[in-house]
N, C-alpha and C positions, 0 to 999 in steps of 0.2 A: 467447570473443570474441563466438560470436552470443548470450549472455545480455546480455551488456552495452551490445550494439547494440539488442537489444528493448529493455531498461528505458531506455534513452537516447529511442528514441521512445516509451515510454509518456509519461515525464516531460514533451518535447517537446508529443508533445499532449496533455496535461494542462495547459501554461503555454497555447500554444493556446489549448483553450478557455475557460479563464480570463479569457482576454483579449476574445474575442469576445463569450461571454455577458454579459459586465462592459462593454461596449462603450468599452475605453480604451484611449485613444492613447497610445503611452508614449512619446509624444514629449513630452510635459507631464508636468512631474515628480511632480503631485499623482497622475495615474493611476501612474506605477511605484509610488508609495509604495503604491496600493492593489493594484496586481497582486502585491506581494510579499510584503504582509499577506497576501492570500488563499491566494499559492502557501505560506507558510510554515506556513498555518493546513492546507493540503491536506495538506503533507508531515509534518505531526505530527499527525494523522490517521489517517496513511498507517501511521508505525510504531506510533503505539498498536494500530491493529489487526491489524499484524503480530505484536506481542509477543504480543495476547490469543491470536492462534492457535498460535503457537510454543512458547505456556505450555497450552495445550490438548494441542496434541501433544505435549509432552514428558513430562505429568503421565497421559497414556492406557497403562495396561496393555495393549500390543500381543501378548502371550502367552499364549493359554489359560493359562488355571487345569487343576489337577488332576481335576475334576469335568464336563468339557466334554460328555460323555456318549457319547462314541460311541466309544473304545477301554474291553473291558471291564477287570476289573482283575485 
């Protein structure tokens, strides 16, 4: 539950400052159209560089090898 409440306000202020640094009122429809181009554009971002890391750690030999040097044989 408290993961979900953190990424809830990450996302939160992420739309935040989208909106601020963009200075749009989304009370005008032309600015949601762009706050939601930018948040969609954020959020596939977001997972493309979650998968690059995911594919980083999954593809990482986290086991010594045979040869690590300090037990003798």
């Amino acid at each position: 539950m408290k993961t979900f409440i953190i990424l809830l306000k990450i996302f939160l202020i992420a739309a935040l400052l989208i909106i601020s640094n963009g200075n749009l009122a989304l009370s005008n429809s032309d600015n949601r159209a762009v706050f939601f181009e930018s948040y969609s554009v954020w959020l596939g971002e977001l997972v493309e560089k979650g998968v690059t890391v995911t594919g980083y750690v999954v593809g990482t030999e986290w086991l010594p090898g045979k040869d690590f040097g300090i037990l003798p044989d």
